[in-house]
C-alpha positions as CSV (number, residue, x, y, z in Angstrom):
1,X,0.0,0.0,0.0
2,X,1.4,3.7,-1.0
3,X,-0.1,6.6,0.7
4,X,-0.5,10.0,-1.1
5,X,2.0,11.4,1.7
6,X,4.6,8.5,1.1
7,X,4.7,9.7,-2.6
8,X,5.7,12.8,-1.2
9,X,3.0,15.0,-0.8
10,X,1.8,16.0,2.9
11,X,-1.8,17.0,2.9
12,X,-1.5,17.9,6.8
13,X,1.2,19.8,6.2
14,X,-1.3,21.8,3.2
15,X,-4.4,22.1,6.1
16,X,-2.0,23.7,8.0
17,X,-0.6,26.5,6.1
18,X,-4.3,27.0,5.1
19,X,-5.0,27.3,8.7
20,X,-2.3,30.2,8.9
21,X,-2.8,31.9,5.7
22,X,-6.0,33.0,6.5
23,X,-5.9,35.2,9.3
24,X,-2.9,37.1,7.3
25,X,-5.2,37.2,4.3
26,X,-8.3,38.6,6.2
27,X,-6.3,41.5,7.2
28,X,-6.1,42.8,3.3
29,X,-9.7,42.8,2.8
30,X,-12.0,45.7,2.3
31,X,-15.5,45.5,1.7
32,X,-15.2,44.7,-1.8
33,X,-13.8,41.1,-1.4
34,X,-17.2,38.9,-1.3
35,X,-15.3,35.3,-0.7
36,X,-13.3,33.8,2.5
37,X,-9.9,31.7,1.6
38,X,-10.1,28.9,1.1
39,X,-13.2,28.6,-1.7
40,X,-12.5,27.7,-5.7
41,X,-12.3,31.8,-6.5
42,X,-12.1,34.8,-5.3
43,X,-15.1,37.1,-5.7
44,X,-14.5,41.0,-5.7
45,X,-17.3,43.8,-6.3
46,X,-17.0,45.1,-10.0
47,X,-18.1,48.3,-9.2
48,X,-16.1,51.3,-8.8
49,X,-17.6,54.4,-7.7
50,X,-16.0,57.2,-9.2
51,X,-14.6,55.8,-12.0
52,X,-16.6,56.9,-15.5
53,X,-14.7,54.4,-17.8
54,X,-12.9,52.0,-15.3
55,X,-10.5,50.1,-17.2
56,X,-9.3,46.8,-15.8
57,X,-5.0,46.7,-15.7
58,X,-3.6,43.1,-15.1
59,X,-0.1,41.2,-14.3
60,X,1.1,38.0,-13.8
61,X,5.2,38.0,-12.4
62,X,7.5,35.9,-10.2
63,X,10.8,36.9,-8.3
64,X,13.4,34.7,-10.0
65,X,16.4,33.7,-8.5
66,X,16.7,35.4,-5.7
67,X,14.3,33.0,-4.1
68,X,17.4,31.3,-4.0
69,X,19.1,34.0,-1.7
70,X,16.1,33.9,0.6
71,X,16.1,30.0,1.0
72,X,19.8,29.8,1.7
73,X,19.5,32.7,4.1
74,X,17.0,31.3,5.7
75,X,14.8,34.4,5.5
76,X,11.5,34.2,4.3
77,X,9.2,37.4,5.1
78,X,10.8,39.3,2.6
79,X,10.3,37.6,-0.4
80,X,6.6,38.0,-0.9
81,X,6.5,41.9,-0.4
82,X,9.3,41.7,-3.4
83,X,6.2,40.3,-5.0
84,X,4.0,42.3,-4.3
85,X,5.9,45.6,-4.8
86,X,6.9,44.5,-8.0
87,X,3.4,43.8,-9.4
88,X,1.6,47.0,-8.0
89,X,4.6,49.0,-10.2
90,X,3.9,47.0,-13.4
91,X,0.1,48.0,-13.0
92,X,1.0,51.5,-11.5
93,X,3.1,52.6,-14.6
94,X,0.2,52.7,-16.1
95,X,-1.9,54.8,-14.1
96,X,-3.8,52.1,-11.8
97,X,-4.0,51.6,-8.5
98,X,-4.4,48.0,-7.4
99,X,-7.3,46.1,-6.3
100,X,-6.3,42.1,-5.5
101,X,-3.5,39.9,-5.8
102,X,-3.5,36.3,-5.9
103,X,0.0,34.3,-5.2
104,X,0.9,31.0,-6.5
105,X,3.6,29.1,-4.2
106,X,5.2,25.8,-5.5
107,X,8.0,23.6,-3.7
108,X,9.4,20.1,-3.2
109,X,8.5,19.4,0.5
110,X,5.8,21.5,1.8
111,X,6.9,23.2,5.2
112,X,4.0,25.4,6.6
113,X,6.2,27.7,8.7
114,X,8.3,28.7,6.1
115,X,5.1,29.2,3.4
116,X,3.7,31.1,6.7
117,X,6.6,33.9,6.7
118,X,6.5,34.1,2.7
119,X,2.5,34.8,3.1
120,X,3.2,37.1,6.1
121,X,5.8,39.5,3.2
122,X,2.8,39.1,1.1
123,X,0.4,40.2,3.3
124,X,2.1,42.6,5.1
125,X,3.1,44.3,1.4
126,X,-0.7,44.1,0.4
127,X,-1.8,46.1,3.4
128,X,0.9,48.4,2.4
129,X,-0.6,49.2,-0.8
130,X,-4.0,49.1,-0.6
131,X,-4.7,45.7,-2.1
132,X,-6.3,42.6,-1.2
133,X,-4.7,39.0,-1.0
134,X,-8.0,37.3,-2.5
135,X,-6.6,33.7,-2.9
136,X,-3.9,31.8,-4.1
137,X,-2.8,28.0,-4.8
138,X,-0.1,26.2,-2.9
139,X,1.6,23.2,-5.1
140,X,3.6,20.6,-3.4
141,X,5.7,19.1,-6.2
142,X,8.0,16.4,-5.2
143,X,10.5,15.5,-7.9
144,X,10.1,19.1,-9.6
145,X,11.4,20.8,-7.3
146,X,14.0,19.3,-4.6
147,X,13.0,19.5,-1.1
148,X,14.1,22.5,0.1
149,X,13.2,24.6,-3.1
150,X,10.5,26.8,-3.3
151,X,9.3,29.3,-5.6
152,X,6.9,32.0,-6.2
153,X,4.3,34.3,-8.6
154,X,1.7,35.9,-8.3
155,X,-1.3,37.8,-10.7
156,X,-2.2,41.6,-9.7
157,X,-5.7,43.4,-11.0
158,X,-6.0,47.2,-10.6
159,X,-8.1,50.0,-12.4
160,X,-7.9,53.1,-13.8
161,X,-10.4,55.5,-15.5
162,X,-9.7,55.4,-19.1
163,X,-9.2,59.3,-19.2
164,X,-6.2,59.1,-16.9
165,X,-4.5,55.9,-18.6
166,X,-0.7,56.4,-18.9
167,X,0.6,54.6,-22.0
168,X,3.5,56.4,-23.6
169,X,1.3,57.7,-26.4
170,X,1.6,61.6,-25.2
171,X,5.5,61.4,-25.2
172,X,6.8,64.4,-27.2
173,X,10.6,65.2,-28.8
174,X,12.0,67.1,-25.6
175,X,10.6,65.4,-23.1
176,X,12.9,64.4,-19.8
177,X,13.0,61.2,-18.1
178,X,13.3,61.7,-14.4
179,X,14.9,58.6,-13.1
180,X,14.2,57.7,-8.9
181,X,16.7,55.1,-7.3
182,X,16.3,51.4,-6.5
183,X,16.7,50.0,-2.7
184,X,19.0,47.6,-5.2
185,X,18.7,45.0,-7.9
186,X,14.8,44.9,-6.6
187,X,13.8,41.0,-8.3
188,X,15.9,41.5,-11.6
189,X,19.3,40.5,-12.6
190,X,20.0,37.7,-9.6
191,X,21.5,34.3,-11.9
192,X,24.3,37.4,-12.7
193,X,24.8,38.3,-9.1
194,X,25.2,35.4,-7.5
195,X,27.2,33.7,-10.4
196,X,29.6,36.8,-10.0
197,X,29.2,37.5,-6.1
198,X,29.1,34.0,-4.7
199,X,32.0,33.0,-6.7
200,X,34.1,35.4,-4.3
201,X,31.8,35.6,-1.1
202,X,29.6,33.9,1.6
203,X,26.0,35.4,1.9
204,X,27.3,36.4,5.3
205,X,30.4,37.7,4.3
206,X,30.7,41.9,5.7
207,X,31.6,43.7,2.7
208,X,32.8,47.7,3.6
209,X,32.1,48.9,0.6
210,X,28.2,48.0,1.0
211,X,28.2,48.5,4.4
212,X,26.8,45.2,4.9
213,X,27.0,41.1,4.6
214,X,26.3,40.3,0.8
215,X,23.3,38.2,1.6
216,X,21.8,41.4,3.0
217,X,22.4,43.4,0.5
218,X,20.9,41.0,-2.2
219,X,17.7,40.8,-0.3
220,X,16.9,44.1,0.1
221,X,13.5,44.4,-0.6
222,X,11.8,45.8,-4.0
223,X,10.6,48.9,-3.5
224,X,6.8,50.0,-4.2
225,X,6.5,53.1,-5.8
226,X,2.6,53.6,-5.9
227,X,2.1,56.5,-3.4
228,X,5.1,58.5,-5.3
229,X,3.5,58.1,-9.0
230,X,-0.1,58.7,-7.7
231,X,1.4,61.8,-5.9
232,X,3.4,62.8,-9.0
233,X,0.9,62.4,-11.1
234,X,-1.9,64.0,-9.9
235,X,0.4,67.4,-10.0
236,X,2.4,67.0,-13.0
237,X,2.0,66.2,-16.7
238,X,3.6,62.4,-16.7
239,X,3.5,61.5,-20.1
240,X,5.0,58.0,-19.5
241,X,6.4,56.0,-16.5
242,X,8.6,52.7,-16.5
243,X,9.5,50.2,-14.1
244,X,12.7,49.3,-14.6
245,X,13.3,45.7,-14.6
246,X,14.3,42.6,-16.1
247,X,16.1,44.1,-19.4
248,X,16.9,47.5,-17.7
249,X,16.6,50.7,-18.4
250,X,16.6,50.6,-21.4
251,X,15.0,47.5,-22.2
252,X,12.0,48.9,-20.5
253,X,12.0,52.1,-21.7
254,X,11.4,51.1,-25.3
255,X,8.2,49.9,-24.2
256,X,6.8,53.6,-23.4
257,X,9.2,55.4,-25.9
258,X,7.9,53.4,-29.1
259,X,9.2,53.6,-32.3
260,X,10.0,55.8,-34.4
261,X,10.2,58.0,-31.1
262,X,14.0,57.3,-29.6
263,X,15.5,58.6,-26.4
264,X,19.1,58.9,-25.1
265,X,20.4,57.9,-20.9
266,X,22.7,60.1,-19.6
267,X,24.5,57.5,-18.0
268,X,26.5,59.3,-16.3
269,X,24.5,61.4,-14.2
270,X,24.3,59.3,-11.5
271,X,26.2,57.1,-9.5
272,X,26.0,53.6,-9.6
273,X,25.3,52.1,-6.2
274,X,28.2,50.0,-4.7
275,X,26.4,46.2,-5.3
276,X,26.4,47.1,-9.1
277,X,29.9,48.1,-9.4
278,X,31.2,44.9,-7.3
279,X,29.3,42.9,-10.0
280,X,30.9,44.8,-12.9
281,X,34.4,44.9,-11.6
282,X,34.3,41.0,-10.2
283,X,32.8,39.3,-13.0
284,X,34.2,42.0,-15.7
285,X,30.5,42.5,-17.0
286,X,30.6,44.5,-20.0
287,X,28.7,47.9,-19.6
288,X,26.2,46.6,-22.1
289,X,25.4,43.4,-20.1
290,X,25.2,44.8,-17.1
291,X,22.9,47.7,-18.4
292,X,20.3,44.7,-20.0
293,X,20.4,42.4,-16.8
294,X,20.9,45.2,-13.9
295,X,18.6,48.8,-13.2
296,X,22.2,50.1,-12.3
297,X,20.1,52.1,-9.3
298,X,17.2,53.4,-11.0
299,X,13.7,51.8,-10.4
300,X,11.1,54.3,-11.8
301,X,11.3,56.8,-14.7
302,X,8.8,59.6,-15.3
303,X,8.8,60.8,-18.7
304,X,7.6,64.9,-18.2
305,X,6.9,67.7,-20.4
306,X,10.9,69.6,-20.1
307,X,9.2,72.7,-18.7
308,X,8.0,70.7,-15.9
309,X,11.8,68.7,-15.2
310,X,12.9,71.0,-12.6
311,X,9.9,72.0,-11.0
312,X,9.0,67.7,-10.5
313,X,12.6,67.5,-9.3
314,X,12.4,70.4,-6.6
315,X,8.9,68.5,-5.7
316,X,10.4,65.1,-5.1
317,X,13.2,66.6,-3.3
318,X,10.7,68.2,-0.7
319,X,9.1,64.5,-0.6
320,X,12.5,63.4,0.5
321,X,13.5,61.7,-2.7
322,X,16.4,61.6,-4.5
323,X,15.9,61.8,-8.4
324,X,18.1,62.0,-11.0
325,X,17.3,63.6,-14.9
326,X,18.6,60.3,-16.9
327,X,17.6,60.9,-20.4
328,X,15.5,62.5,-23.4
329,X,13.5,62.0,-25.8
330,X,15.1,62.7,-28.8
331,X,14.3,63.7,-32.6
């Protein structure tokens, strides 16, 4: 006789993550969600006062390898709000502000405690934001994964009134791109990092020039950017906005700036944060490879009228941010 559980998958192990996930997702809610955890979907109210033309804005992402940093470090609470940080900018770019998130969490041996701090990041980042964690599916997957290996994704659904949808489609010759730091390499560029990094380091190896162990430094959580672009643009003309992520600045900046419109980064008018440079200098990354696999310090770009440049500027100064003009659009 084989048991379900002897083939590798622990059902009690499942019941009891359940168990723990649903306090943590009951503190997201808002009167909109109409379902508990735990049933086949996850109802939400379609209505949305105040919106004349809502428009529904969707994505679907994961955190590649630096899962990997997390599960060696042994530090789980993070990862999920990388998750969610990342997805509400992917929407937010565009002018929406997110309504639910749904996570999908696979692995080789299910171990509730540690699913239980990766659904405490991902609630504790959905509370953050103004979201709701509305459901998700938890995959034990023996012989896909190896025992201790986990990973994770997630789907994000926002809205935004068609009249205020931010698309790239107003950006004229002239216009600036105002570029605002990263806390790091936020969920992008990690197979590169720890190639390079762990070739010469431990995780827990101090490093002066970051200030910091490596492992720390890697897992430094992916910042969220929705109260600064709904602040921005509600007194500025944005005429674009890009997350910069996997393929990097530029990478993602073609996908506001279409052709035949072209742009140029002014590369160097800022400095690149120390964890990029080690990864440059240690694995002698060409510029051009580290510029497509790394955001070299820069996490959101607001494309602006150049009239309004050093007005939004002054503004995010007073905010307490740090911005940086890094580029134009060009003839």
């Amino acid at each position: 006789m084989t048991t379900y559980k002897q083939s590798g998958v622990n059902i009690v192990e499942a019941e009891k993550l359940v168990k723990q996930i649903k306090p943590l997702a009951k503190q997201t809610f808002n009167k909109n969600v109409l379902s508990e955890i735990g049933f086949f979907g996850g109802f939400y109210n379609g209505k949305f006062p105040g919106y004349r033309n809502p428009i529904l804005v969707s994505s679907v992402d994961g955190v590649g390898t630096k899962v990997k940093i997390a599960i060696e470090m042994g530090k789980h609470d993070t990862i999920g709000q990388d998750l969610v940080n990342h997805c509400v900018n992917d929407i937010g770019v565009g002018g929406a502000v997110p309504l639910f998130f749904l996570d999908y969490y696979a692995c080789g041996k299910l171990n509730a405690d540690i699913a239980g701090e990766v659904v405490k990041g991902l609630s504790k980042a959905c509370k953050q934001n103004g979201l709701a964690l509305i459901g998700g599916e938890t995959a034990e997957m023996p012989g896909v994964y190896s025992e201790n290996d986990y990973d994770l994704a997630g789907t994000i659904v926002g809205v935004v009134d068609k009249t205020k949808v931010i698309d790239g489609k107003k950006v004229r010759k002239g216009d600036v791109l105002i570029g605002v730091p990263s806390t790091g390499l936020h969920t992008n560029g990690y197979s590169l990092a720890r190639k390079v990094l762990l070739s010469n380091y431990k995780l827990d190896s101090y490093v002066d020039e970051l200030g910091e162990t490596v492992g720390e430094a890697l897992l430094k959580t992916h910042r969220s950017y929705l109260k600064l672009m709904k602040s921005v643009t509600k007194k500025f003309t944005v005429c674009g906005m890009v997350h910069v992520t996997g393929g990097g600045i530029e990478g993602n900046t073609v996908r506001v700036i279409r052709e035949p419109k072209k742009f140029r980064v002014f590369w160097e008018n800022w400095d690149v944060p120390p964890i990029f440079r080690m990864i440059q200098k240690m694995g002698n990354v060409p510029d051009d490879d580290a510029r497509r696999a790394l955001n070299m310090g820069i996490g959101l770009i607001m494309i602006v009228p150049s009239d309004e440049a050093d007005r939004l500027v002054s503004s995010l100064k007073k905010m307490g941010e740090e911005s940086f003009v890094v580029g134009e659009v060009v003839k």
